[in-house]
N, C-alpha and C positions, 0 to 999 in steps of 0.2 A: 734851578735844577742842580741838583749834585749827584754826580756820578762817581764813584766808588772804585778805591784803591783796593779796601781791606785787609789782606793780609800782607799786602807788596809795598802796603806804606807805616814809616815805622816814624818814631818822631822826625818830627821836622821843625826849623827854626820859626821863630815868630816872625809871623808876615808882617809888622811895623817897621822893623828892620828894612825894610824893600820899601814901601814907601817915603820911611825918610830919606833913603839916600837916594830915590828918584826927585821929593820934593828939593833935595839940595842941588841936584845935577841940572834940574830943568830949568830951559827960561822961557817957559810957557805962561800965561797970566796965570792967576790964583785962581781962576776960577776951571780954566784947565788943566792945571795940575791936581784941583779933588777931583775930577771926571777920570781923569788917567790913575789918581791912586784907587779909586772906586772901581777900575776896572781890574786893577791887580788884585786885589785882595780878593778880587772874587774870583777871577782863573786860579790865583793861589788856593781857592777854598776846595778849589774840585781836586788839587792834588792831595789833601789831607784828608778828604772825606770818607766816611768809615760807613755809610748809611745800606749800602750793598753789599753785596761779597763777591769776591774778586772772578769768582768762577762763574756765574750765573752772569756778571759784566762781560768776560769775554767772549763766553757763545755768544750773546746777543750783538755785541761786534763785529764777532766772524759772518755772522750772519749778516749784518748789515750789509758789508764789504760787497757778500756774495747774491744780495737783491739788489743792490746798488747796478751791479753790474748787467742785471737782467734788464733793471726798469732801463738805463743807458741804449742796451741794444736795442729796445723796442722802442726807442724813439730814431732810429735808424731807418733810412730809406726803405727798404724792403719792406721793413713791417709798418708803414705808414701809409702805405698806396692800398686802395681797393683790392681786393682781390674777387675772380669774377666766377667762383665757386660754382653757382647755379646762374641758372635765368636772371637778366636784371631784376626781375618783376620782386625776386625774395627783399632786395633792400628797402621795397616800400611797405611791408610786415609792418608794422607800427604793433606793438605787446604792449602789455603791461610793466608798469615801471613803479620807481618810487623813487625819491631823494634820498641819496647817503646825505645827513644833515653834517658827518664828521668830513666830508670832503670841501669844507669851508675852510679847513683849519690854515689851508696856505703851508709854503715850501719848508717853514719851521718843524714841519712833522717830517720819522724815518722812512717813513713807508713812501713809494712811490707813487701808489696811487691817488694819493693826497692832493701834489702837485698838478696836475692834469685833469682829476677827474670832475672837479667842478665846471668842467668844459664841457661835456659830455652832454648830450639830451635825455636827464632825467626828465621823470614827469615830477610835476609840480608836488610839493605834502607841504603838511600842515611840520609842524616842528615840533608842537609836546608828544610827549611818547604815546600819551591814552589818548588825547584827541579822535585822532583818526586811526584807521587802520591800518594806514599806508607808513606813517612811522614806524610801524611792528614789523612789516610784511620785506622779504629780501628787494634788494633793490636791482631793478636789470633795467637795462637800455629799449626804449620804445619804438627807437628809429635805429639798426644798426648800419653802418656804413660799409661795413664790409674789410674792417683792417684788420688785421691780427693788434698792432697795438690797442686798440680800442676794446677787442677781448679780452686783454694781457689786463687792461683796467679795470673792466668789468669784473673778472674773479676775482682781482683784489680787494674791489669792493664790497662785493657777496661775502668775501671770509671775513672781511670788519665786520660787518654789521650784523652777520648771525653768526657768526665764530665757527673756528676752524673744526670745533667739534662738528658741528653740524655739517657742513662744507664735507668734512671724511664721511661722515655718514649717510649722508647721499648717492655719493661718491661709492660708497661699499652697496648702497641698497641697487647702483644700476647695473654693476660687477655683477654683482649675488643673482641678478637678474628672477627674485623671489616673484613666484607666479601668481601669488594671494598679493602681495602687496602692487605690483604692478597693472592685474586686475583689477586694484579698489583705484588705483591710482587711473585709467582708461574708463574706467564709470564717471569716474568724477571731472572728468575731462569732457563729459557729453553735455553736463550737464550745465556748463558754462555758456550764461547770459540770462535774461530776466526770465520771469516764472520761476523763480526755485523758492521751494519750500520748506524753512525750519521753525519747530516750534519747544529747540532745547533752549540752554541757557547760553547766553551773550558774556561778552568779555567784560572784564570789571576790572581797573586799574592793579597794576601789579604791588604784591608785598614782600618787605625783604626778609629773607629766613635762610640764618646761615652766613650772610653777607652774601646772599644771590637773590636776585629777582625773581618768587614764584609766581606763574600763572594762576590767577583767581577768576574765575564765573560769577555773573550774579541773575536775578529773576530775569524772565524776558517780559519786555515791555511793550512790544508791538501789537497791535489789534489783528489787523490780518495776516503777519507773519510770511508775508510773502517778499521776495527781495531779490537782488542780482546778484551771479557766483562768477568770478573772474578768479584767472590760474597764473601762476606764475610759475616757470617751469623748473628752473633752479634755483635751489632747492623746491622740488616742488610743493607750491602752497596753493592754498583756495581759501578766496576773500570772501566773505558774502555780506551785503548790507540790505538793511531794511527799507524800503520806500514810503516806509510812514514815522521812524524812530530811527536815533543815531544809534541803536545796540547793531553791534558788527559782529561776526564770530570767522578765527583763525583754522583753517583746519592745514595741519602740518605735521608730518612726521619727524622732523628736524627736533633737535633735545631742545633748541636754542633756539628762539626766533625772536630778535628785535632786543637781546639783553634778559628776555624772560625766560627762563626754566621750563619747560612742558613734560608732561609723562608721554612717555611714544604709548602707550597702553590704552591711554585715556583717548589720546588722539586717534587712535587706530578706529575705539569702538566709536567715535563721531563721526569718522568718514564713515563707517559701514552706515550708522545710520542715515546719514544726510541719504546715502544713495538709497537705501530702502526707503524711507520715506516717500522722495522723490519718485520712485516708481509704483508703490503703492496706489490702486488703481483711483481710490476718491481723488486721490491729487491729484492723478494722471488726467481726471473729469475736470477738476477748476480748474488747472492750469488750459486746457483745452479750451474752455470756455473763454478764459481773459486773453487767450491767442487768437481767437474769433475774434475777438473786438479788436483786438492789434491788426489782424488783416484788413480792416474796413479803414485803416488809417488814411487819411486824404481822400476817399471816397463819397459819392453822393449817396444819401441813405434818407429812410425816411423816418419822421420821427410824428408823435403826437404830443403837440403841444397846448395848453390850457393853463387858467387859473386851478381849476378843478376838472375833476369830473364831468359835471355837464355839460364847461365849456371847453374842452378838448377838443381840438381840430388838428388834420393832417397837414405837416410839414416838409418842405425838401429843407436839408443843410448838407455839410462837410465834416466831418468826423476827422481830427486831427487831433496829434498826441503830441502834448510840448516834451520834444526831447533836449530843451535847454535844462529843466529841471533835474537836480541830484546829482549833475557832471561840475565833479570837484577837480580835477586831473586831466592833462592833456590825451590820458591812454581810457581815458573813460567812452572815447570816441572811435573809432578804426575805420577806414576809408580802403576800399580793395583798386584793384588797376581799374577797373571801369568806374573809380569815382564814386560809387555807392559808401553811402554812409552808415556806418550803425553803432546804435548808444549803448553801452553799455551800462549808465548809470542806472540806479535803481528807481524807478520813476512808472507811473502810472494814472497821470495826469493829461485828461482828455476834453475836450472840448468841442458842441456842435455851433455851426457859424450856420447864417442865413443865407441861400442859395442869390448867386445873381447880384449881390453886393461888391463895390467897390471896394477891395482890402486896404486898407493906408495902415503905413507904420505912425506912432504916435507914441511919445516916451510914457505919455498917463499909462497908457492901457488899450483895452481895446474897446472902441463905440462904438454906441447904438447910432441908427438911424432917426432924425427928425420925426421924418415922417413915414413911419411903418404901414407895411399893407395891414389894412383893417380885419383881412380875415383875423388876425394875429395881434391880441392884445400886447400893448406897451409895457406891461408889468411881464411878461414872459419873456424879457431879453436881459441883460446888464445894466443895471442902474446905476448911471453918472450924473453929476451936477449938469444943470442947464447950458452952460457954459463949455461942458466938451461935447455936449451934441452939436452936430451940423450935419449935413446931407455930403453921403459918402462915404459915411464911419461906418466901421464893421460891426453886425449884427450878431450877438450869443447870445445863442437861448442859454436862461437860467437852467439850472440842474431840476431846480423845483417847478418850474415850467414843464419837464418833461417827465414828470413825476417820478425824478430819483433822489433816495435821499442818503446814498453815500456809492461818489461813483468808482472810488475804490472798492466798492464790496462787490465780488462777481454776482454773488445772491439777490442783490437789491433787485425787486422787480421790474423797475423802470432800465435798469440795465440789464437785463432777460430780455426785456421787450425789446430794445436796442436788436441784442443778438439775433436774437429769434426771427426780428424781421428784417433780417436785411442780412442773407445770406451772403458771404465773404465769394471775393472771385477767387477760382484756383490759382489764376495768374500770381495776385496780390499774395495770398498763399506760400506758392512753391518761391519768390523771391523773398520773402521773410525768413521760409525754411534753410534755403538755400545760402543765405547768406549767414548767419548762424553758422551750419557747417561749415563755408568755405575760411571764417574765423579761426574754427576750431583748428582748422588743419593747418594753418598760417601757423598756431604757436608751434605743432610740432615742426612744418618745414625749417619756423627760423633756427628753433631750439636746434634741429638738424646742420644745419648752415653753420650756427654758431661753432659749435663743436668740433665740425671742421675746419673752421679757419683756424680755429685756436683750441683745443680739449678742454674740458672744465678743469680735466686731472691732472692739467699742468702746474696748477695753482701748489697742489699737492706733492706733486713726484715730483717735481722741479725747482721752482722757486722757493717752498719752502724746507728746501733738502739740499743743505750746504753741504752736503756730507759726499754726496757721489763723487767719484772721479771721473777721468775724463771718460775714458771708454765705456762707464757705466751712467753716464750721462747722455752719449748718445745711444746706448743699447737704449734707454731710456723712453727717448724722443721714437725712437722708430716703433718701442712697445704701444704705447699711447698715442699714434698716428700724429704726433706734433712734427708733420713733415717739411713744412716752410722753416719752423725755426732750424730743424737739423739740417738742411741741406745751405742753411747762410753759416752755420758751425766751421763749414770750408770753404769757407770764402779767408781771404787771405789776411782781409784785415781785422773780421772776426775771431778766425785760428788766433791772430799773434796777442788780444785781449785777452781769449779764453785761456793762453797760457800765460801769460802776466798776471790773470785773476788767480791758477792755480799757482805760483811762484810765489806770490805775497800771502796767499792763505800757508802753504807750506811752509815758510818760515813764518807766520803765526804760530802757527802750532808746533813747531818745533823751539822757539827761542819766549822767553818769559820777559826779557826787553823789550820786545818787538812788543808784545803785546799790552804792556806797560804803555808802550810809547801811540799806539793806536789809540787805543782807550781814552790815554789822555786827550787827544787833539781829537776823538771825539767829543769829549766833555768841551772842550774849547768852543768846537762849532755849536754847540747844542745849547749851549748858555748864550752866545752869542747871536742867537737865533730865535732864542726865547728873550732874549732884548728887545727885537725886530731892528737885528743887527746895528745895532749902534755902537760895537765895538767894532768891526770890520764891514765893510759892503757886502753883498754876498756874492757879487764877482771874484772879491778878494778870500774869503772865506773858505768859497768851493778849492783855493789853491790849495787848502790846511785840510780838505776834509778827507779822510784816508781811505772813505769809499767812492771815490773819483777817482777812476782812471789814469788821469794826468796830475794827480796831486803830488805835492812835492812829500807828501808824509806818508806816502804808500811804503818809504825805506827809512832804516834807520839812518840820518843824517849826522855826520859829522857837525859839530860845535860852530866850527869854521862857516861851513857850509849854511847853517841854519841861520847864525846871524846876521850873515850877508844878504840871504835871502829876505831876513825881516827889515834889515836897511833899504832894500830895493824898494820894496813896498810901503815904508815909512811907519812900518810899526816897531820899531826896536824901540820906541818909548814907553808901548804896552807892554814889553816883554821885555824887562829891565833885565840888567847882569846876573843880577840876583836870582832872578826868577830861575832865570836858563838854570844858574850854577845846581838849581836846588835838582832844576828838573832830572840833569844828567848824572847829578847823585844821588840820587836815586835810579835812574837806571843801573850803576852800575853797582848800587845797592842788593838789586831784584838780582843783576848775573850774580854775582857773590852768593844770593842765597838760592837760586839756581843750582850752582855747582856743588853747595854742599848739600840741598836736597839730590840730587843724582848720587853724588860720594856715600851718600846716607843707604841711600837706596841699595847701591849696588852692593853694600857691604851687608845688609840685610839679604838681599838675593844671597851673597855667597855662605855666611851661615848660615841660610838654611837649607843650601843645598848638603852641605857638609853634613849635619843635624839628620837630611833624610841618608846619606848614605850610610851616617853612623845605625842609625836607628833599622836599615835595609837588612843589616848586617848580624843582623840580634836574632836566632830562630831559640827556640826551643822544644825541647820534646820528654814528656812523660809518658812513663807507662809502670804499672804496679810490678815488674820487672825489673826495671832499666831507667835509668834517666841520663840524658845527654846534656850538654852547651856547648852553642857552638857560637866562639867568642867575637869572630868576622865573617864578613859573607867568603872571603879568598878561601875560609879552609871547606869552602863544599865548591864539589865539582859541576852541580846543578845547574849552578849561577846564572851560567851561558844563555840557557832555555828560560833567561826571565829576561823582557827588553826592558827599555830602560824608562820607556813612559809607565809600566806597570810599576817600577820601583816607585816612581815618581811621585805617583797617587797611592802607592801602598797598597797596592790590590795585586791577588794573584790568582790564577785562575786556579780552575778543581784539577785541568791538566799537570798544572806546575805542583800541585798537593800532594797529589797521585805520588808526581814523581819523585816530588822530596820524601816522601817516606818509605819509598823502594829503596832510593840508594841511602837512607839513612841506616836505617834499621833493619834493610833484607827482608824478604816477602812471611818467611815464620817469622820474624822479630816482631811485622806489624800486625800478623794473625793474634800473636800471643798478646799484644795491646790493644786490640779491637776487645779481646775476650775481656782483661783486664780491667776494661772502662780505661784503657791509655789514650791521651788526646794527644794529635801533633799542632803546633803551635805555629804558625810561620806570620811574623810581624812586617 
């Protein structure tokens, strides 16, 4: 890594110089003395490096400083215990999630959320970007605990991985609280879980244009086109997959979802349609139908089963749907307080079993019986090698036994006849229905929960807005109901941080050393850390790193002070004499050209104040009559009725015109110049 002087570094001696005279002073083996000179030359590399610009390096500093200090508090007791917001029962919500795959990166990265969030209970993804949908889709917590730090992570996740654009934009769409969109947004909210129906085009690996990731579509490839829609609520998204094909499709109003570009235009008219579709009434009939058969799930039904036609005879079995099938993901599953279960994956895979039979588990598969009742031929069950029948095995009628021949198709008549005879109980029913809804409402209660324990728009107004001060930070926290954090703001030990964090950003920004000296001992830690710290421990590190709290380089350290400090430590070998000499010459480099950019400055301020007085001072006046100058502003008596911010900007009002040409020229002087074509002139 190299981190950037630019304009605050000007030549510097060869860094050869510092290693020989470290190789002559040391009596380390030779094999330690090139690890130590390898380690200089390369801290020395970040002092001369020119790859940045120096301005663009220190906001991103200040800022560090001033997230650093955020992630710090949120690992703070307060915000680490439960908070008991609502009913227990909200913490058992289990949503939709997804893996930030960048929360691997480990404590080497700036961001906080890095460090901790691998901790978290994401659900499980796949890791290529187009594999799955779930690498696209924003990532949120499946199981919240209930902490403010735990949301504090959560947003920071969310803004990595669909970018801070989108993140505002949500952000602005719940503000704006737009009645069309929030409409399309509560349709599509209904319609979450299995039976949905689309039959546009599917996702198709992203291309780069521009040096951005755009969103590309390709043909749909599903037969029956029916699939499962699950939501995530911030930013809100809708996933939907096929149960018969991997094409998935995104529906998201965010610019930015998962690195790829999206039009909000395009996405807008796919939500509207997904929901037309969906309620469009022929759909409203199939999906009715294949929720018939859903209701008969685990129930005794009767079926007709035969080779054929003539030998068709009446059957009892069990009608059961494997909902192991299509569940990739831990959130593909939800379990409410009464322990009811339900799949969200996309799946439509069903099976009838023989009444009255012994069920065994068996890693083959599942068996036939030996010796079947004779009403019911032996070719009308599952055919296995000789060798896994035995008496006790589980009994399935074939599909073709019961003459269907595709039992995902709702139309096939053998699945009609299913329906048709074996009318569903209301019971079976209204808990299928029931539980569906009581889903839906779970993502808004947690979304609700959430929001309270921590605001999404903290992410926003807060952490990433080093700029507030203090009073407008907590005006802040009270606008955006972030009420936990603001009332730990006075707690005592809090207060005396938050004004240590403003002290050392204040003299960031006021002193050109300081920020020199930040910077640098960032790049230290930062190289050091992309070693996986093999030039310091990172117990030792965090002493150096100047967005720590207790860091020794939070201030500008005296000579003295620094090297004793590196002695204590036993790094005054990495941080030769040289090195320092170079370091502090240049800061005192940076003050020097400091004081003459100010000297520069200020002398530019005073001539051009000068410059506007001269030029304030300048009127003129014709008329086919008369002509006047008037050589300073002193010799008119007007003056007075012009303040001094009007000079300023060289504007005068029609009042001040008025009046300058009354008392110039006398009320006939300026009739007889109106008539003349005489203009008055005021500069």
């Amino acid at each position: 890594k190299s981190f950037v002087m630019a304009d605050l570094v000007d030549d510097i001696p060869d860094s050869a110089s510092v290693s020989t005279q470290l190789l002559a002073e040391s009596s380390l083996a030779d094999n330690e003395q090139g690890l130590i000179t390898e380690r200089i030359d390369a801290i020395e590399r970040l002092l001369v490096s020119r790859e940045l610009e120096a301005k663009a390096q220190a906001r991103d500093a200040r800022k560090r400083i001033w997230k650093r200090f955020w992630s710090s508090l949120m690992d703070r007791e307060p915000f680490c215990i439960e908070r008991s917001l609502t009913n227990a029962s909200d913490d058992e919500h289990r949503i939709l999630g997804d893996d930030n795959t960048t929360a691997q990166t480990g404590v080497a990265s700036t961001d906080a959320y890095l460090v901790a969030a691998h901790k978290l209970p994401w659900a499980t993804t796949v890791t290529p970007l187009m594999d799955s949908p779930f690498s696209l889709t924003p990532p949120e917590l499946y199981s919240f605990d209930g902490k403010v730090q735990t949301r504090f992570l959560e947003n920071c996740a969310i803004a990595e991985h669909v970018s801070l654009e989108s993140y505002k934009q949500e952000l602005k769409d719940m503000s704006e609280r737009n009645d069309r969109i929030e409409n399309l947004k509560h349709m599509v909210l209904k319609l979450v879980g299995v039976d949905v129906y689309w039959n546009g085009k599917v996702e198709a690996p992203a291309v780069t244009r521009d040096k951005q990731l755009v969103r590309v579509r390709r043909k749909n490839t599903s037969i029956g086109r029916w699939g499962s829609l699950r939501v995530i609520m911030f930013p809100f998204t809708a996933i939907f997959r096929y149960e018969d094909d991997e094409g998935f499709v995104i529906f998201s109003l965010a610019p930015v979802v998962g690195g790829v570009r999206r039009s909000r235009d395009e996405a807008m008219r796919e939500m509207r349609r997904l929901v037309e579709l969906n309620n469009s009434d022929s759909v409203k009939a199939l999906r009715q139908r294949r929720q018939r058969l859903r209701y008969l799930d685990g129930s005794l039904i009767q079926v007709s089963v035969g080779k054929d036609e003539s030998t068709r005879t009446a059957a009892r079995g069990v009608l059961e749907f494997d909902h192991s099938i299509g569940i990739e993901h831990d959130c593909d599953t939800w379990t409410n307080n009464a322990g009811q279960t339900l799949s969200l994956a996309p799946h439509f895979h069903w099976t009838v079993f023989a009444k009255d039979e012994e069920r065994q588990t068996n890693s083959c598969a599942k068996l036939i019986c030996a010796e079947p009742e004779s009403a019911v031929s032996l070719d009308c069950y599952v055919q296995r090698d000789d060798d896994d029948m035995h008496e006790g095995a589980v009994r399935e009628f074939t599909m073709e036994a019961m003459g269907i021949r595709n039992p995902m198709d709702i139309s096939d008549r053998g699945v009609l006849a299913i329906i048709e005879g074996n009318p569903a109980d209301p019971a079976m029913k209204n808990t299928f229905d029931s539980l569906y809804e009581e889903y839906r409402h779970s993502l808004m209660d947690e979304f609700a929960y959430k929001n309270k324990v921590l605001p999404y728009s903290f992410h926003v107004e807060v952490y990433e807005n080093d700029l507030l001060t203090l009073d407008e930070l907590k005006d802040t926290l009270v606008r955006i109901g972030a009420r936990h954090v603001n009332d730990q703001l006075y707690a005592s030990d809090v207060s005396a941080s938050a004004a240590q964090l403003y002290a050392t950003l204040k003299t960031f920004d006021a002193r050109a050393d300081m920020r020199f000296w930040i910077m640098w001992w960032f790049a230290v830690v930062d190289l050091n850390a992309s070693v996986g710290y093999e030039y310091m421990p990172h117990s030792v590190a965090r002493l150096f790193d100047p967005a720590e709290a207790t860091a020794a380089t939070r201030r500008l350290l005296p000579r003295a002070e620094l090297e004793q400090t590196l002695k204590s430590l036993d790094l005054d070998g990495l941080f030769s004499p040289s090195l320092i000499d170079k370091l502090y010459a240049k800061m005192a480099d940076v003050r020097r050209r400091e004081e003459r950019e100010r000297r520069r400055a200020k002398d530019k301020r005073r001539s051009s104040s000068r410059h506007r007085r001269s030029r304030s001072g300048r009127h003129r006046y014709r008329s086919g009559n008369s002509s006047r100058a008037l050589s300073t502003v002193s010799d008119t008596s007007y003056i007075d009725s012009i303040n001094e911010s009007e000079l300023a900007a060289g504007l005068t009002s029609y009042r001040v015109r008025r009046r300058t040409c009354a008392d110039l020229c006398g009320e006939g002087r300026k009739q007889s110049g109106e008539a003349d074509g005489g203009v008055c002139i005021v500069m």
